[in-house]
C-alpha positions as CSV (number, residue, x, y, z in Angstrom):
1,X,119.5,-105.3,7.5
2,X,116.4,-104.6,5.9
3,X,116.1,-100.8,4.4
4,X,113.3,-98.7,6.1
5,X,109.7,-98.9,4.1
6,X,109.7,-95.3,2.4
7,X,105.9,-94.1,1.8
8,X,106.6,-91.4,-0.4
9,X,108.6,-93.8,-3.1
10,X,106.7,-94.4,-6.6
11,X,104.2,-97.3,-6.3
12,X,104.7,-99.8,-9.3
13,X,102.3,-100.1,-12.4
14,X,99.4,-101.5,-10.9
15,X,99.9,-101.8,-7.5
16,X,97.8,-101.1,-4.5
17,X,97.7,-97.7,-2.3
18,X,98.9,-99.1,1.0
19,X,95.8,-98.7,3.7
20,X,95.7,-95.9,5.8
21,X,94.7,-96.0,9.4
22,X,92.1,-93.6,10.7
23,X,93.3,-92.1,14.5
24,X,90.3,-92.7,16.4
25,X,90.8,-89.7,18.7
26,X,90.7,-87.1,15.8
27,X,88.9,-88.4,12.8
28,X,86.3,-90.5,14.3
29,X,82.7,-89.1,14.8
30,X,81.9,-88.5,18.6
31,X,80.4,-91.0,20.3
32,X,81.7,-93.6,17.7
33,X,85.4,-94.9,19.1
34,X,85.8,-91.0,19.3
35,X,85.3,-88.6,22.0
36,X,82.0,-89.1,24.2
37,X,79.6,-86.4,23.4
38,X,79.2,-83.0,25.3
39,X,76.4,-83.5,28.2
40,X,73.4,-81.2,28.3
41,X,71.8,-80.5,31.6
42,X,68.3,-81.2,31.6
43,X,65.5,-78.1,32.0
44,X,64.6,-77.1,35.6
45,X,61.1,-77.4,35.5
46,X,61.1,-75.3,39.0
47,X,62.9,-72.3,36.4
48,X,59.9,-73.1,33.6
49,X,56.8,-72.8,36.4
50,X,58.5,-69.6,37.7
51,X,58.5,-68.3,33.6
52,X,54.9,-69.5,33.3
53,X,54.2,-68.1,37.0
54,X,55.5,-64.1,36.2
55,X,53.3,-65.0,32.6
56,X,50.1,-65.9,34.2
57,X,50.7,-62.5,37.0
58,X,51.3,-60.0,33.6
59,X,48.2,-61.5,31.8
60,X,46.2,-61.1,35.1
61,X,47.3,-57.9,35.2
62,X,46.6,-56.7,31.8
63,X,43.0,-58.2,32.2
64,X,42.2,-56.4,35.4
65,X,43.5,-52.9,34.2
66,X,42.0,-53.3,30.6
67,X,38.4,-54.4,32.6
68,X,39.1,-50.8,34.7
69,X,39.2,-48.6,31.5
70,X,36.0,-50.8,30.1
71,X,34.0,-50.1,33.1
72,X,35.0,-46.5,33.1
73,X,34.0,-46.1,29.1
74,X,30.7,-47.9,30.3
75,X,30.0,-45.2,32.9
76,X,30.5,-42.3,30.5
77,X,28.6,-43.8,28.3
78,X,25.7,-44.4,30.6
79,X,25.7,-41.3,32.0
80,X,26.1,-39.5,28.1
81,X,22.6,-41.6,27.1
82,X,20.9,-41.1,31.0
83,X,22.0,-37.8,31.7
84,X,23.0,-35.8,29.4
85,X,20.7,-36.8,27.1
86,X,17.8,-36.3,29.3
87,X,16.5,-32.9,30.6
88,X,19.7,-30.4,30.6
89,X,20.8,-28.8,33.8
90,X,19.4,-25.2,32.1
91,X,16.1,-27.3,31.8
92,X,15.8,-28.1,35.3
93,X,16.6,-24.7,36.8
94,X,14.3,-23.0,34.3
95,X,11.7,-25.4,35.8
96,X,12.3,-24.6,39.1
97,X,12.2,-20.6,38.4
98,X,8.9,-21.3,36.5
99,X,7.7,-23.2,39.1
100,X,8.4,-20.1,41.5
101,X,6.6,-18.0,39.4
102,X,3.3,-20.0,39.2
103,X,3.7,-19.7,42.9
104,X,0.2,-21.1,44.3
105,X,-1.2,-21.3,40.9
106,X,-1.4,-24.7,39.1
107,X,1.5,-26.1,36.8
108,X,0.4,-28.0,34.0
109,X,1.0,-31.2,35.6
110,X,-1.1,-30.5,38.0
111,X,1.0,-29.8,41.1
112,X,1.0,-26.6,42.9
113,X,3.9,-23.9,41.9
114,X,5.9,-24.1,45.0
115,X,5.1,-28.1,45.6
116,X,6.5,-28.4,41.9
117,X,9.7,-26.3,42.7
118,X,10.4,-28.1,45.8
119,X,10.1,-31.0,44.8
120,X,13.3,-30.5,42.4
121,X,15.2,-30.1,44.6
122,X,17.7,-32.6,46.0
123,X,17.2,-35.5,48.6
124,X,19.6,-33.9,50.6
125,X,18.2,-30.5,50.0
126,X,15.2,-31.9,51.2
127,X,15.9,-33.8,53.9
128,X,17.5,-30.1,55.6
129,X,14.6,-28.1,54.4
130,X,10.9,-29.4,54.9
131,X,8.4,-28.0,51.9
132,X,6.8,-25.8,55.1
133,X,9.5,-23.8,55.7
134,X,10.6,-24.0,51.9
135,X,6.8,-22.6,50.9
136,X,6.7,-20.2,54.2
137,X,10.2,-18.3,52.5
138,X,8.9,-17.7,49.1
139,X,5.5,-16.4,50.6
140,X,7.4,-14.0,52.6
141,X,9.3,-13.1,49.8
142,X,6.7,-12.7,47.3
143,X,5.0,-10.3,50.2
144,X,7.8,-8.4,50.1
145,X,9.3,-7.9,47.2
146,X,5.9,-8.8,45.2
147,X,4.9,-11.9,42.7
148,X,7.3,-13.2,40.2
149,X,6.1,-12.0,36.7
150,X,8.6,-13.0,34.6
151,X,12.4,-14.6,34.2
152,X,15.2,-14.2,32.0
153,X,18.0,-16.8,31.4
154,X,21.6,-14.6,32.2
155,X,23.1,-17.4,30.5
156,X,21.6,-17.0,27.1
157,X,23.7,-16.6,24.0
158,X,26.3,-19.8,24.9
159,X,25.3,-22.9,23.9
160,X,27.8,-24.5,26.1
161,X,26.0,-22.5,28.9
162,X,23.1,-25.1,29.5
163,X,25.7,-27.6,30.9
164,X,26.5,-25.1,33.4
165,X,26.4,-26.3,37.0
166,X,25.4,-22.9,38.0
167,X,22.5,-21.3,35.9
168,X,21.8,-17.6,36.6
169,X,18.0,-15.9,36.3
170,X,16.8,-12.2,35.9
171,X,13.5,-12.3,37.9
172,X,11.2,-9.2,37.8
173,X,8.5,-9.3,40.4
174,X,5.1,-7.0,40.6
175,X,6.7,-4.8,43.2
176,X,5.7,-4.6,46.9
177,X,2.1,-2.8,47.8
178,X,4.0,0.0,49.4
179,X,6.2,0.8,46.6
180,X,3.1,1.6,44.1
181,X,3.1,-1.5,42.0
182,X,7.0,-0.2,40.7
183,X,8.5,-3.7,39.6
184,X,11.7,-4.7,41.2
185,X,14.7,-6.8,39.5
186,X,16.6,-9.8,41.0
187,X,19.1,-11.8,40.4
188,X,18.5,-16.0,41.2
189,X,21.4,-18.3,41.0
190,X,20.6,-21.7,41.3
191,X,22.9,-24.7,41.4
192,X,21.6,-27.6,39.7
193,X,23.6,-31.1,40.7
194,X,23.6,-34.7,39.1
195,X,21.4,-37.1,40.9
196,X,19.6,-40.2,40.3
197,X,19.3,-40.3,36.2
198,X,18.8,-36.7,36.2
199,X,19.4,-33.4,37.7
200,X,17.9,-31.5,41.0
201,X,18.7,-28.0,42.6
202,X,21.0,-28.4,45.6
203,X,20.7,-25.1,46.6
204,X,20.2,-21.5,45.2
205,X,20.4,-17.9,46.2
206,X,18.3,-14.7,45.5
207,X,19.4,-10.8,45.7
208,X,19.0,-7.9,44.3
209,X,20.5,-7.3,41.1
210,X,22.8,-4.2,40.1
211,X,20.4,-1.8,37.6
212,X,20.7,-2.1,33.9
213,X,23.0,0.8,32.5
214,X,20.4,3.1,30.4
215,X,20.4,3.0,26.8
């Protein structure tokens, strides 16, 4: 009986390393007499529209909100260079009270005093109040109470002041005949309103105004 081949004996002087077999379940590269490789699913493309679909939506979005704020900036800025720029409210509303005061004199653009002042006021001032019955109250006034003579700005000494919606006038008129030409002192708020590229008075309101505390 043949003794067993022993592997682990001494190999002679010049002999050969005896071959040694690969296992083709361990050592072999997959897909080569090995293993067969792990399968990948493929990419839904209905999963890749929906990811470009929410994409498209949040850049639709952002472009509609960031065309908003655009439009808005535009706006102020239109209205800073058309408006604010222009004549303040202050200048309209010392216009009007100047235009009061000419009364059926002649501005200096030609118009009559109390044509000029009504027509500053606003459209829809205007469309409530026809320049008859505008003209008929100041020449019922001024028989009254007397002419204007002069005005004085209540808002002077804050710069911010000619911004004001509501500017305030000291009027003193001439006085009515019975009173012996002794002047009288009023008090005109007027309330001056965007319209249009500039401003107009939507509505004011005269009274008497408290006396002035001696000096």
């Amino acid at each position: 009986m043949d003794a067993p081949l022993r592997t682990d004996a001494p190999l002679a002087a010049g002999a050969a390393p005896p071959p040694v077999e690969a296992s083709p379940a361990t050592d072999a590269p997959p897909g080569i007499g090995g293993p067969p490789p792990p399968e990948v699913a493929p990419p839904d493309p209905g999963r890749r529209g929906k990811g470009r679909g929410r994409r498209a939506l949040l850049l639709l979005a952002i472009s509609v909100a960031a065309a908003g704020v655009a439009g808005r900036l535009a706006y102020r800025g239109w209205r800073h260079f058309r408006v604010d720029r222009g004549p303040s409210r202050f200048d309209v509303a010392d216009r009007f009270v100047e235009a009061l005061r000419v009364g059926d004199g002649v501005t200096p653009s030609g118009a009559g005093g109390y044509q000029a002042a009504y027509d500053l006021l606003s459209s829809e001032r205007r469309e409530r109040v026809s320049f008859d019955a505008f003209y008929e109250e100041w020449v019922r006034r001024a028989d009254v109470e007397g002419f204007i003579e002069k005005h004085e700005w209540i808002g002077r000494g804050a710069p911010s002041a000619v911004r004001n919606e509501r500017q305030s006038f000291e009027i003193v008129t001439a006085g009515a005949p019975g009173d012996g030409g002794a002047p009288r002192v009023y008090r005109l708020d007027v309330r001056v309103v965007p319209e249009g590229s500039g401003f107009r008075i939507g509505s004011y309101a005269c009274g008497p105004r408290a006396p002035r505390p001696a000096k």
